[in-house]
C-alpha positions in Angstrom: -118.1 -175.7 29.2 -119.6 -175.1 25.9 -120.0 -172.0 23.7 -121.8 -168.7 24.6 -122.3 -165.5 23.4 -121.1 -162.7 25.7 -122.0 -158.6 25.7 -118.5 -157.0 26.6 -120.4 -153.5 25.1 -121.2 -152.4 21.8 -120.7 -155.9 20.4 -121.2 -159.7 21.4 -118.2 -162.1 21.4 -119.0 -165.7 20.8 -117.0 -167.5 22.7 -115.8 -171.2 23.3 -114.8 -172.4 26.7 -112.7 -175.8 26.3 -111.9 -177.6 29.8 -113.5 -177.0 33.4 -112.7 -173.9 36.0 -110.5 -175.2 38.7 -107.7 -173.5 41.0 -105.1 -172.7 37.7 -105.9 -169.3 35.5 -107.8 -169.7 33.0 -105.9 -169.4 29.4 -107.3 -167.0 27.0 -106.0 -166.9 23.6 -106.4 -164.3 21.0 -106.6 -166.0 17.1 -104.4 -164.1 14.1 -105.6 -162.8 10.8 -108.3 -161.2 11.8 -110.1 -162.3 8.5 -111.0 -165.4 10.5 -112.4 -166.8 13.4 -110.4 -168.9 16.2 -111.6 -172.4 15.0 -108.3 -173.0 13.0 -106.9 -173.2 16.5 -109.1 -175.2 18.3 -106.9 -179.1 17.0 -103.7 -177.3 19.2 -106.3 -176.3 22.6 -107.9 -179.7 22.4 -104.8 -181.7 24.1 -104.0 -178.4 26.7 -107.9 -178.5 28.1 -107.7 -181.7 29.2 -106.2 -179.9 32.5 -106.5 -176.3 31.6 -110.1 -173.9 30.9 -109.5 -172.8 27.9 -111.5 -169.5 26.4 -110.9 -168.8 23.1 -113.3 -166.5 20.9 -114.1 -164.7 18.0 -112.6 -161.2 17.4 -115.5 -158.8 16.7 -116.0 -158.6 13.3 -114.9 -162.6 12.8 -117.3 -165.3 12.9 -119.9 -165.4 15.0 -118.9 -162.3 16.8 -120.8 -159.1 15.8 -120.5 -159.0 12.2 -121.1 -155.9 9.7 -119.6 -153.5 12.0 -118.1 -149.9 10.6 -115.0 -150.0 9.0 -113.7 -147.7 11.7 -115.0 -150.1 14.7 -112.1 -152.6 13.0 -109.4 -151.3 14.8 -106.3 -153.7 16.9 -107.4 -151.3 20.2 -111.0 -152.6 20.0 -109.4 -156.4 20.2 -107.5 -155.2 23.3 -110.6 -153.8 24.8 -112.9 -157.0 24.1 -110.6 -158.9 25.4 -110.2 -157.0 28.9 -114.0 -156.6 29.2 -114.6 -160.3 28.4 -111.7 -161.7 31.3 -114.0 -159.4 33.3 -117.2 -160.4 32.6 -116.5 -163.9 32.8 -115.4 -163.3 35.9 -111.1 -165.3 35.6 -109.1 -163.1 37.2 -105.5 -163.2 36.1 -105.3 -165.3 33.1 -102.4 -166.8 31.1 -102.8 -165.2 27.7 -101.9 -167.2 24.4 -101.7 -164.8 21.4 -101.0 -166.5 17.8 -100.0 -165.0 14.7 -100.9 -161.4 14.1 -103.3 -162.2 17.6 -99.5 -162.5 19.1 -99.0 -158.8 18.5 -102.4 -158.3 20.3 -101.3 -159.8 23.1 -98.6 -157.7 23.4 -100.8 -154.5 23.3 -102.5 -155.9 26.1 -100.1 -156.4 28.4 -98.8 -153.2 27.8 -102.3 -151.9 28.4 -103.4 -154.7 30.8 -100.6 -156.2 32.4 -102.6 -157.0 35.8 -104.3 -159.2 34.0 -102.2 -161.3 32.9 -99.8 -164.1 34.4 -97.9 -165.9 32.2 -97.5 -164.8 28.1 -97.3 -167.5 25.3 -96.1 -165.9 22.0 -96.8 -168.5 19.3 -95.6 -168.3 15.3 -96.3 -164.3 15.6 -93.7 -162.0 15.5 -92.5 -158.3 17.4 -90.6 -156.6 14.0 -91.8 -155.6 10.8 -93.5 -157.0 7.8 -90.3 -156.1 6.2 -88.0 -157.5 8.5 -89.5 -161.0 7.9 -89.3 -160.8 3.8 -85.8 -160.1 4.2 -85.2 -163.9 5.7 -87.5 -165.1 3.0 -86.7 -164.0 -0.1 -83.6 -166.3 -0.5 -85.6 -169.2 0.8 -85.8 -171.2 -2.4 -88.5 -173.7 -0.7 -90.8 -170.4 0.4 -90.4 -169.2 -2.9 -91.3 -172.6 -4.8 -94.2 -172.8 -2.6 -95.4 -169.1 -3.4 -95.6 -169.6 -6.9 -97.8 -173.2 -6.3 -100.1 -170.6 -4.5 -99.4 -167.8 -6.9 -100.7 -170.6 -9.9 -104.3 -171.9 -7.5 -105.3 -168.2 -7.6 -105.8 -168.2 -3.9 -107.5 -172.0 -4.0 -104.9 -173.4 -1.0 -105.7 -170.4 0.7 -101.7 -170.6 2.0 -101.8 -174.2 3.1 -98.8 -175.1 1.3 -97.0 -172.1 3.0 -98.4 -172.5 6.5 -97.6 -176.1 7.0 -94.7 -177.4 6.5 -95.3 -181.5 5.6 -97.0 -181.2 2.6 -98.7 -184.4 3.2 -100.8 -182.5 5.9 -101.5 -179.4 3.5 -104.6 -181.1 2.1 -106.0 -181.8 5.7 -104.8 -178.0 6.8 -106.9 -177.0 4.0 -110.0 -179.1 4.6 -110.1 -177.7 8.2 -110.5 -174.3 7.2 -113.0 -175.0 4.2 -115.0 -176.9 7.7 -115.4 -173.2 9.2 -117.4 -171.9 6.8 -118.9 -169.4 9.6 -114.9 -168.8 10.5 -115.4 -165.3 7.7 -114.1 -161.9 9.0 -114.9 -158.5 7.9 -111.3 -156.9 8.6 -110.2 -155.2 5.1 -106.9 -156.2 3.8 -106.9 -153.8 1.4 -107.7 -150.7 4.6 -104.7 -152.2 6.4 -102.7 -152.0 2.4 -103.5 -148.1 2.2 -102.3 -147.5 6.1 -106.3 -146.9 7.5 -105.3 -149.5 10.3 -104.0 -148.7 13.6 -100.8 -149.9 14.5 -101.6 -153.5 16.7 -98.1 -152.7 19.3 -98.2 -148.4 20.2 -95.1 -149.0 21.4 -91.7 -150.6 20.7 -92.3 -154.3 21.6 -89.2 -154.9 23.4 -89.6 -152.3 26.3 -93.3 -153.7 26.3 -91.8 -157.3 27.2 -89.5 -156.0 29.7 -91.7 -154.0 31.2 -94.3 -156.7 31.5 -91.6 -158.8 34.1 -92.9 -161.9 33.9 -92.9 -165.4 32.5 -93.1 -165.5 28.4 -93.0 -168.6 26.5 -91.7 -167.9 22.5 -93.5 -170.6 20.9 -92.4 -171.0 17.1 -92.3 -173.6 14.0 -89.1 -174.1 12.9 -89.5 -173.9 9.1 -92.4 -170.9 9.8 -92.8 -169.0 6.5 -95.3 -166.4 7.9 -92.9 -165.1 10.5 -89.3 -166.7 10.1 -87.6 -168.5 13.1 -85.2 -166.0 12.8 -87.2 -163.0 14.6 -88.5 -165.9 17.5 -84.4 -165.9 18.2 -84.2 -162.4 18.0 -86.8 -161.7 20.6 -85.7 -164.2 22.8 -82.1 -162.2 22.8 -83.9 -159.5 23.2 -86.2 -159.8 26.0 -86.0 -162.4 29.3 -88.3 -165.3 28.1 -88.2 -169.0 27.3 -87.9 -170.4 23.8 -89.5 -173.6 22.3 -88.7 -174.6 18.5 -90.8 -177.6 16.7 -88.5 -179.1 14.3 -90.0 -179.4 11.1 -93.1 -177.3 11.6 -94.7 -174.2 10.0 -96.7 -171.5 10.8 -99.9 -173.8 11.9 -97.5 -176.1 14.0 -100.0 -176.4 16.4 -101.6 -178.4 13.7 -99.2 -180.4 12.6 -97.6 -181.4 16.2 -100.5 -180.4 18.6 -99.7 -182.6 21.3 -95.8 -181.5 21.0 -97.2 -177.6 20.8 -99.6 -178.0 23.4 -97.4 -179.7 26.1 -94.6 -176.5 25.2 -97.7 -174.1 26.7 -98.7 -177.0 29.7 -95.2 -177.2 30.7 -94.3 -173.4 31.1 -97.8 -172.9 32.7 -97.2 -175.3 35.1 -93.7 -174.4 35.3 
């Protein structure tokens, strides 16, 4: 299908359509960060859109969506809107929505906001709790805190590619992907979301969200993830009627290091 840029007002989305149109929803994912762009995920989408159309794009403010935007236009309820105008301006109807990583809580806002859009919901390595709630399983992890310090010690040079993969034999490639997107840049201020000038990304508790929503979610999650520990996928999926899929021996970016595993998880629920 190719790549396009598309108007969804006030700002232009460049987005990347993987796979043809036919009689299944279209799957729209929403990337994390949102200091990057979505080409990190692209290696996990390549396997599903051999039989699914896959629309993935830039948050604005990310890549080669509108850049240089107010620091007040970077808000989580701009993704949300972006991402209802664009399902409607490209026209797909009900879609199955794939949110990753912080683009996980995202997707949760929308289906609280948007849940006619929606069909099916794939949460993948992203988490419904607190930042705090996931140092608490980490900070007697020996192996996430040897890894820290290698990161501490590059001064940001892995850019977390020890941390968000789990074979370190596959760090180096992790890392030579992202150093690839060098248009994959995002505008979104750390240091704004540090000193609490973010909006929250869920407005309401996540749980009642999922419940309400009432229909098929996938949990999708590494088992050895060090962003959001496997811990709080379990948790949710107590919490909240849903399916559960664990990659053994995977971190954060396990649709990179087991994409066709990760990939027939979301074809296999979708098709479910």
């Amino acid at each position: 299908m190719g790549d396009s840029l598309v108007d969804v007002g006030g700002v232009t989305l460049f987005v990347r359509e993987l796979g043809r149109r036919s009689d299944r929803p279209s799957v729209v994912v929403l990337h994390g960060g949102p200091d990057v762009g979505h080409g990190y995920l692209v290696p996990g989408f390549e396997p599903l859109a051999r039989d699914h159309h896959v629309v993935m794009f830039d948050f604005r403010g990310c890549g080669r969506s509108s850049r240089g935007l107010p620091d007040d236009d970077l808000q989580p309820e701009y993704v949300v809107q972006d991402t209802h105008r664009l399902i409607e301006r490209l026209g797909l109807g009900a879609v199955d929505l794939v949110g990753f990583s912080t683009g996980g809580r995202a997707a949760m806002e929308f289906v609280h906001k948007h849940p006619e859009q929606v069909r099916r919901l794939v949460l993948a390595s992203t988490s419904a709790y607190s930042s705090a709630e996931a140092a608490a399983y980490l900070v007697d992890w020996d192996e996430y805190q040897r890894r820290q310090r290698v990161e501490d010690e590059a001064n940001g040079a892995l850019r977390n590619s020890t941390i968000f993969v789990w074979d370190l034999a596959r760090a180096p490639a992790y890392l030579q992907l992202l150093e690839s997107l060098d248009t994959d840049q995002g505008d979104w201020s750390y240091e704004r979301a540090m000193n609490g000038l973010m909006h929250p990304w869920i407005t309401a508790d996540p749980e009642q969200i999922l419940r309400a929503f009432a229909k098929p979610i996938l949990i999708l999650h590494g088992e050895k993830d060090m962003g959001f520990p496997v811990q709080l996928a379990h948790r949710l999926h107590e919490a909240v009627p849903s399916q559960l899929a664990v990659i053994p021996d995977t971190a954060h970016m396990c649709h990179f290091e087991r994409p066709e595993v990760w990939a027939q998880h979301i074809r296999d629920f979708l098709d479910g």
